[in-house]
SENUKE-520936 format. One record per atom (N, C-alpha, C): x, y, z. Coordinates in steps of 0.1 Angstrom, whole numbers, plus 5000, padded with zeros to 4 digits. Atoms other than C-alpha are relative to their C-alpha. Example, Ala and Ser with C-alpha at 12.3 -4.5 7.8 and 13.67 -1.06 7.14 Angstrom:
2
500949885000
512349555078
500950125000
499149895000
513749895071
499250115008
# end
This chain:
159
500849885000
500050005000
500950125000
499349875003
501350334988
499050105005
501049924992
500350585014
500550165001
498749854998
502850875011
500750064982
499450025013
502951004975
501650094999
498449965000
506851154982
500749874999
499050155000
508050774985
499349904990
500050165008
507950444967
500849935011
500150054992
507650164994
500349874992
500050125010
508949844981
500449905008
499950124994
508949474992
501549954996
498450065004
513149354994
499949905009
499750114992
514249055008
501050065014
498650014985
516249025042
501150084994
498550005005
519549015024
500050074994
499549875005
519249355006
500650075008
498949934991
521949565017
499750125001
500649874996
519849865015
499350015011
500650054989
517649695044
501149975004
499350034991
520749585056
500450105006
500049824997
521949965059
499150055009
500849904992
519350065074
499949935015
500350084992
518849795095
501650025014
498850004991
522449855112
500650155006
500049864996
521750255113
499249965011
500550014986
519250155137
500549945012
499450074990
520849895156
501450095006
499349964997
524050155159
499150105011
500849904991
521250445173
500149935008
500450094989
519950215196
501149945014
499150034991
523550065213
500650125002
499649874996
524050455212
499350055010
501349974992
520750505233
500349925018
499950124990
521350185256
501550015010
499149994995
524750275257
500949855003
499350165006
525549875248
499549964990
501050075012
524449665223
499149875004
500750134993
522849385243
498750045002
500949924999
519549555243
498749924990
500950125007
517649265222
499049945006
501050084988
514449145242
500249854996
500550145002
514548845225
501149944987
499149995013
516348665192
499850064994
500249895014
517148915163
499249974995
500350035008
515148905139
501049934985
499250085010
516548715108
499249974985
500449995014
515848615070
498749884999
501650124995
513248295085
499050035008
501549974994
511348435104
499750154997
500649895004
510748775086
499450004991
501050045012
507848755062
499950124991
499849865008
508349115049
501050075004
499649884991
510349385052
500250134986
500449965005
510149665034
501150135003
499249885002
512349985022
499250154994
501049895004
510650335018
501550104991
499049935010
512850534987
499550184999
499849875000
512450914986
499750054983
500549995010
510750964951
500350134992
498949885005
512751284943
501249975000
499150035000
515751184951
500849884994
499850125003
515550834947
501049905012
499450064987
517250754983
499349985012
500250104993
516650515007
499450095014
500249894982
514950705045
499849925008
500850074980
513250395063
500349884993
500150155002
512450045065
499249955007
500650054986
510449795088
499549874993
500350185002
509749435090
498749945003
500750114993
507249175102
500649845001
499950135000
508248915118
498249905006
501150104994
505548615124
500049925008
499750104994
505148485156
499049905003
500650085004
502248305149
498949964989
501450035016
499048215124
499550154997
500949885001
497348535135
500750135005
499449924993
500148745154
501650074991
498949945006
503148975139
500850085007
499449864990
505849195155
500750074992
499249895003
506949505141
501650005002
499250015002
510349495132
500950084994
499349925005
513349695129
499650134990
500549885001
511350005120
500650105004
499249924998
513550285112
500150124987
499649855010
513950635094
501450085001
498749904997
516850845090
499950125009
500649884991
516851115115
499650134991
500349895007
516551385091
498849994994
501149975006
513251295079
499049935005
500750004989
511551255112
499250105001
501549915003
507851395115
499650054987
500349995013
507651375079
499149924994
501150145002
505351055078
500549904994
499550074998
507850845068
499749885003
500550094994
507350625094
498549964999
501650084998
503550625094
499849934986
499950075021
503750515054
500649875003
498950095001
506350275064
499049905005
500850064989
503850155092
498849934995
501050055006
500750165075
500349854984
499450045007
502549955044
500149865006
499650114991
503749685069
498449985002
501249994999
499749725080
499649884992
500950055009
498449645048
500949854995
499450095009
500949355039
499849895011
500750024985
499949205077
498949924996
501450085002
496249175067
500049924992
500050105012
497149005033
500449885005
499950104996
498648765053
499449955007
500450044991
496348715077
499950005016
500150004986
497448835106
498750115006
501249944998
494848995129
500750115016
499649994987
497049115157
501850074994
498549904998
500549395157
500549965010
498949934987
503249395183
500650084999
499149974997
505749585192
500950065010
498949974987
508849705213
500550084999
499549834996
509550065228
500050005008
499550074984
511450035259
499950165007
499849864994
512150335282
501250084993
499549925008
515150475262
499450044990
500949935015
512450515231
499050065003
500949934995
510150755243
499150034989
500749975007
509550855209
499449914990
500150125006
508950505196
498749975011
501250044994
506350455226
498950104997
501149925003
504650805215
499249954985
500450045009
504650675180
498849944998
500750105000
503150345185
498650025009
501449954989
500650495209
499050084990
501049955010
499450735184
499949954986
500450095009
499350495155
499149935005
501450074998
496550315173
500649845010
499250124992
498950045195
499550005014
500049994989
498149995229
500849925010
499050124996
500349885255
499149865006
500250124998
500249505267
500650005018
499450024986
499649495303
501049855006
498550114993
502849275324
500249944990
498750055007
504749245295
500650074995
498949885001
506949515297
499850094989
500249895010
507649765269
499349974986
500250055020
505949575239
498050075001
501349935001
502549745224
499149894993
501150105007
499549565203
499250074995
500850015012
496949645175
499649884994
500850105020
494049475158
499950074989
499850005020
494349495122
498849964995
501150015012
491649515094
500350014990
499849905009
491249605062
500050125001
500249835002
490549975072
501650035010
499049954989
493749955098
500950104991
498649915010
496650065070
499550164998
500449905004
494150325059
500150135011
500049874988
493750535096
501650025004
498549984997
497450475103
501050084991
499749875009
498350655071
499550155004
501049825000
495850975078
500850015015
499849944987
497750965113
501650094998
# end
């Protein structure tokens, strides 16, 4: 779903090194945030258990800003994954295109049900997911949740 007519949002495998790029800008933020790199709730994500992942390109430029995944943790459940923008083009909707995109590629699969994880150093990853339509998941720490529809991708764009 093309939600953001400044980008072109495209389906790449794991092993693209433009997703890999991006994928290691965030993980660098993050052991810059944490102040280590051990900061993984759980195993990485990886090229088996990620059913999408997705690169958002800058349709003027033609350069690379975001990314985000799904991984599947089961028939009807998904967790947001490695979901990342370049800082410079933060509050520009980016992310919510990136989000909504991941959304709509979600329902095609089936799932009925979002995760995700915004710990206490991401404050603005817990405002995010809060105002994309996430709510947190009581006693289990920093991870959020969303049901998904057909109309989900659509309000999460307009947000």
């Amino acid at each position: 779903m093309q939600t953001n007519p400044r980008l072109h949002i495209r389906l790449v495998p794991w092993a693209n090194p433009v997703g890999a790029d991006l994928r290691a800008a965030q993980q660098a933020e993050l052991d810059a945030r944490f102040g280590h790199s051990n900061h993984e709730p759980g195993p990485p994500p990886s090229e088996t258990d990620t059913a999408v992942f997705l690169v958002a390109h800058d349709k003027a430029s033609g350069q690379p800003v975001g990314g985000g995944g799904l991984r599947l943790l089961d028939d009807c459940t998904a967790e947001i994954k490695r979901l990342y923008v370049l800082p410079y083009t933060r509050g520009s909707g980016v992310a919510s295109s990136i989000l909504a995109a991941l959304e709509g590629h979600a329902h095609a699969l089936g799932i009925t049900t979002l995760t995700a994880e915004a710990c206490s150093v991401q404050a603005d990853g817990r405002h995010f997911y809060e105002s994309s339509g996430f709510t947190p998941v009581p006693n289990f720490g920093p991870y959020y949740a969303k049901a998904i529809d057909s109309h989900s991708a659509a309000r999460t764009a307009m947000v």
